[in-house]
VEXSEGU-569957 format. One line per 2 residues: number of its first residue (from 1); for each residue x, y, z of N, C-alpha, C, O, CB. Coordinates in Angstrom, 2 decimals. Each point is the difference from the previous one (the first is absolute). Glycine has a CB too. Layout:
BEGIN
NUM = X:Y:Z:X:Y:Z:X:Y:Z:X:Y:Z:X:Y:Z ~ ... $
% end
This chain:
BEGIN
1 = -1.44:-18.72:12.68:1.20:0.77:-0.26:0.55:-0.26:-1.40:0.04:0.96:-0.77:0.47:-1.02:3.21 ~ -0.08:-1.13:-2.85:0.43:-0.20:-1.19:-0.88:0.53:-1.28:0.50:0.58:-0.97:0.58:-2.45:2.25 $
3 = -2.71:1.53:-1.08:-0.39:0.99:-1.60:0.34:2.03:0.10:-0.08:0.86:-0.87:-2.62:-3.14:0.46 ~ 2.93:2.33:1.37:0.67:1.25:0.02:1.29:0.25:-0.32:0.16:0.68:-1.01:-1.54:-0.49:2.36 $
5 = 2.26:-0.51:-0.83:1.23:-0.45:-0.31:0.09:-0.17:-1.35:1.01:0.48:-0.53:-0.77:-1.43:2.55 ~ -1.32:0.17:-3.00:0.62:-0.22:-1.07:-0.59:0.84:-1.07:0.17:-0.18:-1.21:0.43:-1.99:2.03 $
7 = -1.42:3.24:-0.19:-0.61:0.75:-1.05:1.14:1.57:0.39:0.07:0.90:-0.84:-3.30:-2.32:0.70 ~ 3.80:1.48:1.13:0.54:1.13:0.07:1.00:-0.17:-0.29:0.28:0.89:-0.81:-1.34:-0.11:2.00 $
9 = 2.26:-1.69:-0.96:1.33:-0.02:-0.14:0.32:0.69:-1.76:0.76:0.87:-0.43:-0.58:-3.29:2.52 ~ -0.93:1.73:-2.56:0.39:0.92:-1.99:-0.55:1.33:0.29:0.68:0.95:-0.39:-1.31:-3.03:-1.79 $
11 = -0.12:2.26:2.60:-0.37:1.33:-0.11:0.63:0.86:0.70:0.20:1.11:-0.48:-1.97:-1.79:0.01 ~ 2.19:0.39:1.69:1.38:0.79:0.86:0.84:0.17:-0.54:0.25:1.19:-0.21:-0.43:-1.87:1.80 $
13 = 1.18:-0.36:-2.17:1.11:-0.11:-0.63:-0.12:1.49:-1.12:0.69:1.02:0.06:-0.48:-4.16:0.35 ~ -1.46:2.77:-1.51:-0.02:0.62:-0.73:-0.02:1.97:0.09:0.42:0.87:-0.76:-1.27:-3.56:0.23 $
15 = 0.14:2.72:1.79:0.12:1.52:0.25:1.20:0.65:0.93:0.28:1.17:0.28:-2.80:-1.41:-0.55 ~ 3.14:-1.09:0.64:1.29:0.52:0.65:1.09:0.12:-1.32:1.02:0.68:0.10:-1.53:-1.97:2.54 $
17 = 0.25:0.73:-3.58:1.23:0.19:-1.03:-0.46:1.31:-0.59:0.73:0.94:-0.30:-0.04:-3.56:-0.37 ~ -2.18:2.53:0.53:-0.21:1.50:-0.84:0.18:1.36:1.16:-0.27:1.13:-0.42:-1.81:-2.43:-1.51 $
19 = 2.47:1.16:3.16:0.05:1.05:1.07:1.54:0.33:-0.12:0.48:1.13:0.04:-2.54:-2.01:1.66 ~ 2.85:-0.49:-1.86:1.20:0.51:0.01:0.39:0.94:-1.67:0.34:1.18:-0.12:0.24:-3.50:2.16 $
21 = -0.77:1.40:-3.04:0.00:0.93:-0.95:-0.13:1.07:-0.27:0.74:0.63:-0.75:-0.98:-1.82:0.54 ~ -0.65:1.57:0.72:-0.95:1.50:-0.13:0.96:0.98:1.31:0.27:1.19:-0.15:-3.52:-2.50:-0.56 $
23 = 3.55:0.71:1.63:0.91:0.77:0.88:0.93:0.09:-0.28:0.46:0.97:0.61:-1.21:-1.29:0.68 ~ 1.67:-0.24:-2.09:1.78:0.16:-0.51:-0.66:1.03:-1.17:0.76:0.97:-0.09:1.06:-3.87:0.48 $
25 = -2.95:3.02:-1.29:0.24:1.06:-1.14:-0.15:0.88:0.65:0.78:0.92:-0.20:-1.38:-1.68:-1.66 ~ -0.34:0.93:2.83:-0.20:1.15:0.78:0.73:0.68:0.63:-0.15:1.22:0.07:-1.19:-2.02:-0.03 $
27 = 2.43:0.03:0.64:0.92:0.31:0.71:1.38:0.74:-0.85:0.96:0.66:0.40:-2.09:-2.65:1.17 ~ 0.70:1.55:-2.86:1.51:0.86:-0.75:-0.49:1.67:-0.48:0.77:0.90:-0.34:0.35:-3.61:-1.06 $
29 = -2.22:2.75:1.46:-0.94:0.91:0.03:0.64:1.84:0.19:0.83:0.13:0.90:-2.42:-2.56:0.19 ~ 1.33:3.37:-1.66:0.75:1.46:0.67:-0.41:0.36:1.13:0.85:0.34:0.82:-0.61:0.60:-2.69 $
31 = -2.04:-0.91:2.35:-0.37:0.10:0.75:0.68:-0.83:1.48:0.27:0.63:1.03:-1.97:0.09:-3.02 ~ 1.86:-2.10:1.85:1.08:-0.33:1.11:1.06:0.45:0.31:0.44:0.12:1.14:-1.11:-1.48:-1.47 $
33 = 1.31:1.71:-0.95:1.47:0.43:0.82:-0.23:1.47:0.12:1.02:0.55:0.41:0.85:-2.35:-1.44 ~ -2.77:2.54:0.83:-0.18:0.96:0.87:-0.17:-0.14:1.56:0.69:0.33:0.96:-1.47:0.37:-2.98 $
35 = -0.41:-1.29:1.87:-0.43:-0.74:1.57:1.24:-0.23:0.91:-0.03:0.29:1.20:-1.96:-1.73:-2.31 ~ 3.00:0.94:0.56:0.96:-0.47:0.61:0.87:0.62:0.06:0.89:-0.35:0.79:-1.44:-1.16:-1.13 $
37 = 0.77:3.10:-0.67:0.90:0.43:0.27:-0.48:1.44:1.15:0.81:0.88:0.30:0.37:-2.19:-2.78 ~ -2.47:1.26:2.91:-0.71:0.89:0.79:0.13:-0.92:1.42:-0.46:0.59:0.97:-1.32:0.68:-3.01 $
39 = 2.26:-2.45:2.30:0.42:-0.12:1.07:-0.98:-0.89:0.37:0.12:-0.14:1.22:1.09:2.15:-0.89 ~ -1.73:-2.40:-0.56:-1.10:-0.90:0.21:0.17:-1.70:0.39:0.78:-0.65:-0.71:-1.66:2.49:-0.95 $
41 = 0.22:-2.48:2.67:0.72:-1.46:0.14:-0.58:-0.88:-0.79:-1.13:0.05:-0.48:1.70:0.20:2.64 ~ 0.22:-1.06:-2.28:-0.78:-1.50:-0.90:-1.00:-0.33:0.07:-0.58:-0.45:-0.99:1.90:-0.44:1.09 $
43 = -1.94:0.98:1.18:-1.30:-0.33:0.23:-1.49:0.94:-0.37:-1.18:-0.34:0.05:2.80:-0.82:1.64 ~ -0.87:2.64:-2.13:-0.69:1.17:0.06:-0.23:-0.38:-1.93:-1.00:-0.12:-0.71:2.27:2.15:3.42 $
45 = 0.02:-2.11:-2.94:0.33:0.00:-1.57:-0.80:-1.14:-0.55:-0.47:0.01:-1.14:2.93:0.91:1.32 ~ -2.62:-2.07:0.81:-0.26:-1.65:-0.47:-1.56:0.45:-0.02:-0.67:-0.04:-1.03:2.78:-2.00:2.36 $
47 = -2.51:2.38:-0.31:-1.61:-0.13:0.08:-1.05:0.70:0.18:-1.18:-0.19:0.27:1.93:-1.08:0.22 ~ 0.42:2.68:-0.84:-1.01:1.39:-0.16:0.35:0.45:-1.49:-0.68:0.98:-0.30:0.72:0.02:3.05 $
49 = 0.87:-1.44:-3.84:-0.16:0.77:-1.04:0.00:-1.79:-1.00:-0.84:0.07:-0.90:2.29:3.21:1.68 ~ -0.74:-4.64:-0.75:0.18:-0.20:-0.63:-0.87:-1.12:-0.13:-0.12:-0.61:-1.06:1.95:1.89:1.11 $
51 = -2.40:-1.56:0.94:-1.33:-1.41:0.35:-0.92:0.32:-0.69:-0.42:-0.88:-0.75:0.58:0.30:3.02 ~ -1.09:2.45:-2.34:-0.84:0.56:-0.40:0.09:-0.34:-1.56:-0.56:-0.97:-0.52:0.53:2.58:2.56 $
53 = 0.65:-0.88:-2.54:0.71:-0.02:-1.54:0.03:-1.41:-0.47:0.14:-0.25:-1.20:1.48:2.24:1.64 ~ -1.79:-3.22:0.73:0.47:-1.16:-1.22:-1.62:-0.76:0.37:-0.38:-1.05:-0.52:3.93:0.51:0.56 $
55 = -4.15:1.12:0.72:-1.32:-0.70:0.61:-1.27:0.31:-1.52:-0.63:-1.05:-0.15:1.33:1.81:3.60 ~ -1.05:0.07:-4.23:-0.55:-0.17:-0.69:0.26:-1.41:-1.00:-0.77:-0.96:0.11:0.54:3.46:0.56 $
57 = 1.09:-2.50:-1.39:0.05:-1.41:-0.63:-0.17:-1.39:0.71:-0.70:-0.97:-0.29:2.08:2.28:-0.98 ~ -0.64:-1.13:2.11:-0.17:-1.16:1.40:-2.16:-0.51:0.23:-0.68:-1.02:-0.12:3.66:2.88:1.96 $
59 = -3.17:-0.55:-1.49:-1.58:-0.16:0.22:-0.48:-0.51:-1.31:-0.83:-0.91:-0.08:0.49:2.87:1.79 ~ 0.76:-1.48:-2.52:-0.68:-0.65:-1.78:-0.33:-1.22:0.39:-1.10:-0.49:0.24:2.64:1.49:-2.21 $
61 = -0.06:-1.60:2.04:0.12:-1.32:-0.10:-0.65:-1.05:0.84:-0.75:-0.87:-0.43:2.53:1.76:-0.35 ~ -1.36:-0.68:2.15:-0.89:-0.39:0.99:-1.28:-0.34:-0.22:-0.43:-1.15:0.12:1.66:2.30:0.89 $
63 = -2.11:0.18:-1.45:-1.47:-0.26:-0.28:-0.36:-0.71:-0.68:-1.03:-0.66:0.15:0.75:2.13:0.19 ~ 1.50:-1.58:-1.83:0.38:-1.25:-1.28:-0.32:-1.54:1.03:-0.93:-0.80:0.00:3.54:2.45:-1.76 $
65 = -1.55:-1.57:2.42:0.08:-1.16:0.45:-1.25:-1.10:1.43:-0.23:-1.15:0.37:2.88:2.59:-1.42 ~ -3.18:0.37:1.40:-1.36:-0.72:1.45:-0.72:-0.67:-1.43:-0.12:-1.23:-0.01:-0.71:3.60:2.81 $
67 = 0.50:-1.83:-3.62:-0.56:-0.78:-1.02:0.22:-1.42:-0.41:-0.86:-0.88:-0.06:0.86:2.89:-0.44 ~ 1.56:-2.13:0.15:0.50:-1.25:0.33:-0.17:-1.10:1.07:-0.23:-1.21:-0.04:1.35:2.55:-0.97 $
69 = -0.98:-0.70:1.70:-0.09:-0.72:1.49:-1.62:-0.38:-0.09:-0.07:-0.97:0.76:2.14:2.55:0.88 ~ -3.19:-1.37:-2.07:-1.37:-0.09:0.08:0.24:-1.16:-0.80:-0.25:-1.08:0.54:-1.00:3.44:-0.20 $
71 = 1.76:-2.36:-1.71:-0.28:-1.07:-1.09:1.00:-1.08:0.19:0.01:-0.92:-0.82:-0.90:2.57:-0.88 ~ 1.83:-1.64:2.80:0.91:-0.93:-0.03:-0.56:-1.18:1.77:0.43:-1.04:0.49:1.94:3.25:-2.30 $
73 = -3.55:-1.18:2.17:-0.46:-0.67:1.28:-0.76:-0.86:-0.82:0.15:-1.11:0.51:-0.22:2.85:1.54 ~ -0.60:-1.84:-2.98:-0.65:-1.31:-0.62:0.83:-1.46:-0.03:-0.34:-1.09:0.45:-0.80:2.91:-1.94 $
75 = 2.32:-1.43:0.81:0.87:-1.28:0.52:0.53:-0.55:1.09:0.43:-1.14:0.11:-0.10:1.65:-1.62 ~ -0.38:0.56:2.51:0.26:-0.29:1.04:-0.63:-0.62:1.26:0.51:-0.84:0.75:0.43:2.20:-1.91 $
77 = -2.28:-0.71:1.25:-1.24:-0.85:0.13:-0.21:-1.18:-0.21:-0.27:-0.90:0.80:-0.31:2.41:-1.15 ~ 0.75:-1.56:-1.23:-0.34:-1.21:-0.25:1.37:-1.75:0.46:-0.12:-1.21:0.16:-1.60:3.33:-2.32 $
79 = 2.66:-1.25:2.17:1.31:-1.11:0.47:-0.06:-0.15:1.12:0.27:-1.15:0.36:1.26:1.62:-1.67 ~ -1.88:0.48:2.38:0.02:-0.08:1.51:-1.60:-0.66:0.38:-0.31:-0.39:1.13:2.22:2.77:-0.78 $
81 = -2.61:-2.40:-1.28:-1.42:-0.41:0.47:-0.80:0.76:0.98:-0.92:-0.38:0.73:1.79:-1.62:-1.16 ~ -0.06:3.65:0.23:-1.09:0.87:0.70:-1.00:0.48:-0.68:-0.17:0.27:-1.19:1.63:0.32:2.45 $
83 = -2.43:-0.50:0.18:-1.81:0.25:-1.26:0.26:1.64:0.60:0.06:0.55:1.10:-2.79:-3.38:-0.95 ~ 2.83:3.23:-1.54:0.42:1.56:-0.01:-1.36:0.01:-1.52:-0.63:-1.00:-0.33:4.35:1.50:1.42 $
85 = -3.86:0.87:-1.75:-0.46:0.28:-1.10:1.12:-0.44:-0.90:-0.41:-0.56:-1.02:-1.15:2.37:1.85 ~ 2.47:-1.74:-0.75:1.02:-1.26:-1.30:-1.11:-1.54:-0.09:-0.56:-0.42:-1.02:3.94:1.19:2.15 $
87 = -3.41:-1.18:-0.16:-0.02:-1.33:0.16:-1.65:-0.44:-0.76:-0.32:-0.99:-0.66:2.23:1.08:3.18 ~ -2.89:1.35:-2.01:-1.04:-0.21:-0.39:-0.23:0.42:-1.91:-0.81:-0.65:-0.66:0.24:0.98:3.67 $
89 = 1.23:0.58:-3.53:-0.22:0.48:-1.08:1.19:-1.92:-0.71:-0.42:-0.64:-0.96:-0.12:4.71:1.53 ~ 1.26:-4.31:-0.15:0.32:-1.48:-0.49:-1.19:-0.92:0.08:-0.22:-0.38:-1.15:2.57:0.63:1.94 $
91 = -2.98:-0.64:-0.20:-1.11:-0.80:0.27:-0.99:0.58:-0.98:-0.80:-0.71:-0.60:1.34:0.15:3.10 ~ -0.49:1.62:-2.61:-1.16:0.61:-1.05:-0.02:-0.57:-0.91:-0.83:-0.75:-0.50:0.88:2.58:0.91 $
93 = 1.35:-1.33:-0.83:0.48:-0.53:-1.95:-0.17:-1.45:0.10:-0.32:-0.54:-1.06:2.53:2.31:0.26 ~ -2.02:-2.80:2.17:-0.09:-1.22:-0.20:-1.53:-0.58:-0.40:-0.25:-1.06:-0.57:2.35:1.09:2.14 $
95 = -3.03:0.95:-1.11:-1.45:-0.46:0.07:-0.41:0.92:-0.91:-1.19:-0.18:-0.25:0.79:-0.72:2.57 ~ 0.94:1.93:-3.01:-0.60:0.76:-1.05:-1.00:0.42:0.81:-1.16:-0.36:-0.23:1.75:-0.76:-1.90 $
97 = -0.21:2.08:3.39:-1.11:0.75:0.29:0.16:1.74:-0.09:0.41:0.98:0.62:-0.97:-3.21:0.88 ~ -0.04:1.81:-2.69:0.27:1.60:-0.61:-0.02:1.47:0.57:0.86:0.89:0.02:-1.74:-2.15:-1.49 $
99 = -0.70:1.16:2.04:-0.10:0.78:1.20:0.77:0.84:1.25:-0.23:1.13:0.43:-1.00:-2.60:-1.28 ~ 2.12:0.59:1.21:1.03:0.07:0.94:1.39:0.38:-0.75:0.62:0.82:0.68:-1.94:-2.58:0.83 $
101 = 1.90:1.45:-2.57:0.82:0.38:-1.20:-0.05:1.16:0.11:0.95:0.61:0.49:-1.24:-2.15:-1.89 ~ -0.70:2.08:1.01:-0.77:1.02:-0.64:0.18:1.49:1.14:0.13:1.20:-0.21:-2.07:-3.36:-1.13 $
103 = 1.87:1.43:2.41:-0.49:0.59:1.39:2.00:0.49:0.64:0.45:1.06:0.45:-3.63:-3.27:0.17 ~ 3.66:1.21:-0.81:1.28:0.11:0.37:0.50:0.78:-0.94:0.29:1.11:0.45:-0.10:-3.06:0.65 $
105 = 0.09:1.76:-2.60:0.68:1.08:-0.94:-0.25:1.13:0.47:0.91:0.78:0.29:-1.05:-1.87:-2.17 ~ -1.49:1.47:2.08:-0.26:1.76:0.30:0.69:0.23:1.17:0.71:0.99:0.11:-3.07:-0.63:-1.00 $
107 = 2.19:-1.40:2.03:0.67:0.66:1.36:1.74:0.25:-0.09:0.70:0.77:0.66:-2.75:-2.19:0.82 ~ 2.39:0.45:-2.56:1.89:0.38:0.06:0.06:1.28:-1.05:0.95:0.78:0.04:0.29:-3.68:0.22 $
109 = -2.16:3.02:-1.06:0.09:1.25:-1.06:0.09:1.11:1.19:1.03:0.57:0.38:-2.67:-1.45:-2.82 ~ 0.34:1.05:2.95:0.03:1.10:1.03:1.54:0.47:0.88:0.61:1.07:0.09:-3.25:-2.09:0.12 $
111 = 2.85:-0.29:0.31:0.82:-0.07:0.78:1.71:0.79:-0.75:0.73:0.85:0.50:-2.57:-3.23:0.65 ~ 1.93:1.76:-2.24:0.92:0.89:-0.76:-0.06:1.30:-0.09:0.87:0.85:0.18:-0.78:-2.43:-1.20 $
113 = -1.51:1.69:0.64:-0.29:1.88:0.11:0.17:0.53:0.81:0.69:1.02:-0.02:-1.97:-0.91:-0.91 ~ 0.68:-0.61:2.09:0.42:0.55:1.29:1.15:0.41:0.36:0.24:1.09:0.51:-1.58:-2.20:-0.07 $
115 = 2.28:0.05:-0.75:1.42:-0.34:0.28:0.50:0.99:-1.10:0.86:0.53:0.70:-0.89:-3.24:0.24 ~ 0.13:3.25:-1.96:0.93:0.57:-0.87:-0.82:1.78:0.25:0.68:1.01:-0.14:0.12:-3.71:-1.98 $
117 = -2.20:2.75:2.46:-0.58:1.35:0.29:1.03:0.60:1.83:0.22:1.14:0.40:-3.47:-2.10:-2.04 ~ 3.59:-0.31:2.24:0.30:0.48:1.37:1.96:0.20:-0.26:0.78:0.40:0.86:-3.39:-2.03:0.82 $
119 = 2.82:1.36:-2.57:1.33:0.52:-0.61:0.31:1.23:-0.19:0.65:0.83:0.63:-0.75:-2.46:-1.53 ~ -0.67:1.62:-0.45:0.13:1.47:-0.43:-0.55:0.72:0.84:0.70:0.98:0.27:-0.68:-1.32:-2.34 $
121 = -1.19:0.29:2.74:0.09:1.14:1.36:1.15:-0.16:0.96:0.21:1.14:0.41:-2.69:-1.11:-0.34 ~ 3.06:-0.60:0.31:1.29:0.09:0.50:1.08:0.49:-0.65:0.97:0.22:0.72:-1.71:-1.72:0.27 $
123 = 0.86:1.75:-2.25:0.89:0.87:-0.72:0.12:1.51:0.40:0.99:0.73:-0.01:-1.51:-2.31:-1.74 ~ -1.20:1.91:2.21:-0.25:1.02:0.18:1.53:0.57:1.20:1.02:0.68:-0.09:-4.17:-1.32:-0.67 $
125 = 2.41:-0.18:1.81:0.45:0.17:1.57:1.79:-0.13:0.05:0.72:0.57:0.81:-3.34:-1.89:0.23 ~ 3.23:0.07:-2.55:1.22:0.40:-0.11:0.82:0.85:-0.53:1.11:0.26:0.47:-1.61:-1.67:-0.13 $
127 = 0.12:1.82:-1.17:0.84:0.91:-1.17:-0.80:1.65:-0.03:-1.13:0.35:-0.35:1.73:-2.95:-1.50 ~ 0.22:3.11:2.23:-0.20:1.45:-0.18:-0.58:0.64:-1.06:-0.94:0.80:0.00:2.56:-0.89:1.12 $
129 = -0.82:-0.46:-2.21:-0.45:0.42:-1.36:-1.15:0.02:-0.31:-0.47:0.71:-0.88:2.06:-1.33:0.31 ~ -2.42:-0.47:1.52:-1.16:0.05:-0.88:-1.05:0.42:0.52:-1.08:-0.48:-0.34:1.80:-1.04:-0.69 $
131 = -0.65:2.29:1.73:-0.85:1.35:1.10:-0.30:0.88:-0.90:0.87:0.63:-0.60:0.39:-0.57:2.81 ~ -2.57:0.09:-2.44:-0.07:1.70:-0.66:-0.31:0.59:1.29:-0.60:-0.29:1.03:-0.46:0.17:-3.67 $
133 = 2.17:1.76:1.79:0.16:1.21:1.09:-1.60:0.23:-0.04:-0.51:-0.17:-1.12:3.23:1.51:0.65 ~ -3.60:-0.98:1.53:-1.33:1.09:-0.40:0.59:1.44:0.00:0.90:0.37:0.75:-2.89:-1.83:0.52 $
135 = 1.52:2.05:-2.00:0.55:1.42:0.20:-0.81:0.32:1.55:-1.01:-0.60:0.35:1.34:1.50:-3.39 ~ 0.23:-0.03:3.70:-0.25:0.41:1.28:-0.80:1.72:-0.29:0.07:0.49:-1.13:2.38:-2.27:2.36 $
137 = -3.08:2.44:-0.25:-0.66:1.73:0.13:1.01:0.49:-0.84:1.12:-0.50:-0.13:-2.18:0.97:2.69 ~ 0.61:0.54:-3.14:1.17:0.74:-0.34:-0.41:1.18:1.04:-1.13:0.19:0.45:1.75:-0.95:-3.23 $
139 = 0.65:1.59:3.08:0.48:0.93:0.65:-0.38:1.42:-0.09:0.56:0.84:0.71:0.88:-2.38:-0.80 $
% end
């Protein structure tokens, strides 16, 4: 429990401050007080027009940070004395076994790509904007 605990608590903290942020600009927004002046409840207003709108930057960051969370499990590993891939890419550099170095950089490179390619496809699925129309038959 605790090497979890101590790899998430900064990183929670950190996307709950950037959630609230991003929801108070959002919230002063024209589009809200339309929302709101069409009668709409807090909950309609909170998490059907203004969650959407602040979730692109939010996801940026996040993906910023699973990244983090990968390079900060090396220390963590290594303080808790769990045999994780932290623990082994430490032992590497201790024995200069290059091989395995070598082997780990490509797998966290990937892993970033992965991680920042499965973002921006989620931009897709959030933001409207960034849909192209197809033109449809014409008539």
């Amino acid at each position: 429990m605790l090497p979890a605990i101590t790899l998430s608590i900064y990183q929670l903290a950190l996307i709950m401050r950037l959630v609230r942020a991003e929801m108070l600009e959002v919230l002063r927004t024209d589009f809200i007080k339309f929302a709101r002046a069409r009668g709409l409840s807090n909950r309609a207003v909170y998490f059907g027009h203004a969650l959407k709108n602040t979730l692109v930057p939010v996801m940026t960051i996040t993906g910023l940070q699973l990244g983090g969370l990968i390079a900060f499990a090396i220390i963590t590993e290594t303080v808790f004395q769990w045999p994780g891939m932290g623990f082994l890419f430490i032992q590497a550099v201790q024995f200069a076994d290059i091989p395995v170095m070598a082997a780990y950089l490509c797998l966290i490179s990937l892993i970033f790509v992965v991680i920042n390619l499965g973002v921006d496809l989620l931009y897709f699925a959030v933001d409207p904007r960034l849909r192209i129309e197809r033109p449809g038959p014409a008539h």
